[in-house]
C-alpha positions in Angstrom: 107.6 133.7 106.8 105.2 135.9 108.7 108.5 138.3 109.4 108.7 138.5 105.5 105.5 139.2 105.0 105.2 142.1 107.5 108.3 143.3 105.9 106.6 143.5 102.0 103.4 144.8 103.6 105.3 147.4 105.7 107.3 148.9 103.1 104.4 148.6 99.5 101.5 149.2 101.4 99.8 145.9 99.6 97.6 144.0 102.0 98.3 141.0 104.0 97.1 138.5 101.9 98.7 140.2 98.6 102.1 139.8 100.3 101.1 136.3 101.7 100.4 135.3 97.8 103.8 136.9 96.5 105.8 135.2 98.7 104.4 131.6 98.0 104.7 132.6 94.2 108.4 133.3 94.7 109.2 130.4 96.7 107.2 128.2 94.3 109.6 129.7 91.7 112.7 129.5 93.4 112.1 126.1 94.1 111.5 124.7 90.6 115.0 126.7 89.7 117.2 124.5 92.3 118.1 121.6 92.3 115.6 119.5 95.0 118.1 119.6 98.1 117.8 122.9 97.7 114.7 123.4 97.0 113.8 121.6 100.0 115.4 123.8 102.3 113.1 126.8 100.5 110.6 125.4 102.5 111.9 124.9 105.6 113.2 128.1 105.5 110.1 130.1 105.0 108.1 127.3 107.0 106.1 129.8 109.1 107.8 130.2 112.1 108.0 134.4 112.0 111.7 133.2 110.0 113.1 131.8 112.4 114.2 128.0 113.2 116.4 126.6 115.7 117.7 130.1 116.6 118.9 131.0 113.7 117.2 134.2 111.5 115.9 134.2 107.8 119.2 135.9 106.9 121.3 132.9 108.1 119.3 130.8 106.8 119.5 132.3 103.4 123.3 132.6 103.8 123.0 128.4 104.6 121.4 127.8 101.4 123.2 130.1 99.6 126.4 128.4 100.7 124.6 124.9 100.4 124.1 125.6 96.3 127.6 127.2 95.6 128.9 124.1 97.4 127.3 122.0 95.1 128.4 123.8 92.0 131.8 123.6 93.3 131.7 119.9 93.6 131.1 119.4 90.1 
């Protein structure tokens, strides 16, 4: 999350804390839009390790999820 955050302060020019604040209000809002499996992984995703987990980058993680949901819709 901290990547994303230096990334929205880097390219508005809002402060820290006002990009700190936007992010969570996405990600609270993104999460009440999926389906909780999903939503689940919104956290882990952004869970405050500079974005990234295991090896793996905030981009492939979003592709994960991404690819997680359209699974699910194709299932049904």
């Amino acid at each position: 999350m901290d990547m994303l955050i230096k990334e929205i302060t880097e390219r508005t020019g809002i402060s820290e804390s006002q990009a700190r604040d936007a992010v969570q209000m996405v990600a609270n809002y993104i999460k009440t839009q999926l389906p909780e499996p999903i939503a689940a992984q919104v956290d882990s995703m952004l869970g405050g390790q500079g974005g990234a987990q295991g090896g793996q980058d905030l981009g492939g993680q979003a592709q994960q999820v991404l690819g997680n949901l359209g699974g699910m819709f194709n299932k049904q």
